[in-house]
C-alpha positions in Angstrom: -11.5 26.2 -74.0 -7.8 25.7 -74.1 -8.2 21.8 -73.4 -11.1 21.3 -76.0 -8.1 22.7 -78.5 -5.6 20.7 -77.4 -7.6 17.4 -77.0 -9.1 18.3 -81.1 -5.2 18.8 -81.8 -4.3 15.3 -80.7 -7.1 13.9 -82.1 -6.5 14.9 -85.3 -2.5 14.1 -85.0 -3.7 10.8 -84.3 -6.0 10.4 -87.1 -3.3 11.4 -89.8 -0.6 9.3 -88.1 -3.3 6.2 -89.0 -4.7 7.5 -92.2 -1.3 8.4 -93.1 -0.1 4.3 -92.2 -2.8 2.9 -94.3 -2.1 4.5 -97.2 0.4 2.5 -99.1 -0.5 -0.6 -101.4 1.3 -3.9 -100.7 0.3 -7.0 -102.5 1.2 -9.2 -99.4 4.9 -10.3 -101.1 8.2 -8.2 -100.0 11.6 -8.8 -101.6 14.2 -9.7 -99.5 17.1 -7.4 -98.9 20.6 -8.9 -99.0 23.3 -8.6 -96.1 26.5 -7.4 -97.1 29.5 -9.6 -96.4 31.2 -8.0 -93.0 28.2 -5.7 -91.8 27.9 -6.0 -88.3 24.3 -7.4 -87.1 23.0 -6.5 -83.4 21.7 -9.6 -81.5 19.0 -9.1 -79.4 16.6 -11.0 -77.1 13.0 -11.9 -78.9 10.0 -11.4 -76.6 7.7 -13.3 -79.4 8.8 -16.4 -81.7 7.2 -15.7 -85.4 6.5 -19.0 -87.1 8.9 -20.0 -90.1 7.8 -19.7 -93.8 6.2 -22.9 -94.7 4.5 -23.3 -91.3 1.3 -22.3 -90.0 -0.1 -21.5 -87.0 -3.5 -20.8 -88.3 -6.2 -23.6 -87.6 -7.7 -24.8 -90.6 -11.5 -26.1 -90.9 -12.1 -29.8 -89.3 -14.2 -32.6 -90.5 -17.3 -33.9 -89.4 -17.2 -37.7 -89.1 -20.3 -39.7 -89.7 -22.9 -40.7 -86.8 -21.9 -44.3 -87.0 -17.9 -43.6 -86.9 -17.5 -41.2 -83.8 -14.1 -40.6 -82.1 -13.6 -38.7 -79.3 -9.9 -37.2 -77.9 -8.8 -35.5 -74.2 -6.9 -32.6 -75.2 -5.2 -31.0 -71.6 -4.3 -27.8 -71.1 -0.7 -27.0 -71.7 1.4 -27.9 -68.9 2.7 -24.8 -67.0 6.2 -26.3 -66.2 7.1 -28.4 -68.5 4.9 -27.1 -71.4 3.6 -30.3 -72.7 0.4 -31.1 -73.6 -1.4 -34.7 -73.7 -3.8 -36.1 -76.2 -5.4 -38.9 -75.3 -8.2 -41.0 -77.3 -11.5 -41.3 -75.3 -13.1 -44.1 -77.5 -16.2 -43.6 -79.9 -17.9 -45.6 -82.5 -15.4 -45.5 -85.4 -12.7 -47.5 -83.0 -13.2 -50.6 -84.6 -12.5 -49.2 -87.7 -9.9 -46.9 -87.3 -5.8 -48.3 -88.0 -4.1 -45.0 -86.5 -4.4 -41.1 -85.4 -1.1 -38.6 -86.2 -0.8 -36.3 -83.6 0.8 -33.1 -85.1 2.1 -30.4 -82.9 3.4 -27.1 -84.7 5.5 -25.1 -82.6 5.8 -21.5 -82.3 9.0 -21.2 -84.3 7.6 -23.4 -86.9 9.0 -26.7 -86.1 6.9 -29.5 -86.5 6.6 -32.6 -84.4 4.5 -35.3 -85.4 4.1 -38.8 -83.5 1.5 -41.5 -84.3 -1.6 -43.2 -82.1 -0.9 -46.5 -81.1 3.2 -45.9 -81.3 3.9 -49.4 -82.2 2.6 -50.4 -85.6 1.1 -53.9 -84.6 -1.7 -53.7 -82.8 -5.1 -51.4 -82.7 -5.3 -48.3 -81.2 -7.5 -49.0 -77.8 -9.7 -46.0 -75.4 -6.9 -44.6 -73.2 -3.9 -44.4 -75.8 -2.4 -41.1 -75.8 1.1 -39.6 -76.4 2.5 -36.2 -74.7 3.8 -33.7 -77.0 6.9 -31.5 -75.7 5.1 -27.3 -76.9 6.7 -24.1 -76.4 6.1 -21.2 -73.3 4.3 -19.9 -76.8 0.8 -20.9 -78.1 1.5 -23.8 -80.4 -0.9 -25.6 -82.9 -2.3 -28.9 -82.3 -3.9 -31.3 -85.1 -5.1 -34.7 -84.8 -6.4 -36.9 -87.8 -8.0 -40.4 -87.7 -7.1 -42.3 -90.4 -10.3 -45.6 -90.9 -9.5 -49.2 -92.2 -11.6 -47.7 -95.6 -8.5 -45.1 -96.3 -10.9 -42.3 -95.9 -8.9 -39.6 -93.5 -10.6 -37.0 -91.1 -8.9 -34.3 -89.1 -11.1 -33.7 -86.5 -9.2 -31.4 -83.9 -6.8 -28.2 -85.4 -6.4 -25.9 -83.0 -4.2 -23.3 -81.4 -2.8 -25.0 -77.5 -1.8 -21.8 -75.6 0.8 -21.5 -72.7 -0.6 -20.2 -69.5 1.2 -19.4 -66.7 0.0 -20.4 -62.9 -2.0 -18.2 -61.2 
């Protein structure tokens, strides 16, 4: 009988502590607090790397490019040394018509590295071109858009490149 009352107790100590959290109204915006000149601010080591204001790491929707203007990409898993990651085009339909592919690599802090498909400007991008971009031990954000000889642009990968240890 004594345990019933005591596992009720904590239950219901549990339950306030999360009504109690989810109570208060917030709509999504905080103002910043200043530092005062002179105050003292402990340093500490960060086990997670938030991204930066401006930056996200959320993927966004991709598009769907027409039967007749296919491309396909080679996306490898995130390197477990060096944490880099290749993207490499795979050919398709569409590779006639298509003048370059940005690679865009968001990092876990919210640096963005972005490098182009083919790297030099004067010739066509060709099945096997691919560049290696240098990610975090964090799970990063990859995007790749083709851009077509028409101007239209398409980003057809957006997604989240995590960093996995060896077994």
């Amino acid at each position: 009988m004594k345990i019933k009352a005591v596992i009720l107790t904590g239950l219901f100590l549990v339950a306030i502590v999360l009504v109690a959290a989810c109570t208060g109204t917030s709509n999504g915006t905080q103002t910043p607090t200043a530092t005062p000149v002179g105050t003292t601010i402990p340093t500490s080591v960060r086990t997670t790397l938030p991204p930066t204001t401006g930056t996200s790491l959320t993927p966004g929707p991709t598009d769907v490019m027409p039967p007749n203007l296919q491309a396909e990409f080679q996306v490898d898993q995130k390197d477990p040394i060096y944490a880099q990651v290749k993207v490499t085009y795979r050919g398709g339909t569409a590779s006639t018509h298509i003048t370059h592919i940005d690679v865009r690599f968001t990092l876990a802090d919210g640096t963005v590295i972005s490098k182009t498909i083919p790297e030099s400007g004067n010739r066509k991008v060709q099945v096997g071109d691919e560049v290696i971009m240098q990610g975090t031990r964090f799970t990063d954000r990859l995007q790749v858009t083709v851009t077509l000889d028409n101007g239209v642009v398409y980003r057809v990968i957006d997604q989240l490149v995590p960093y996995q240890t060896r077994p």
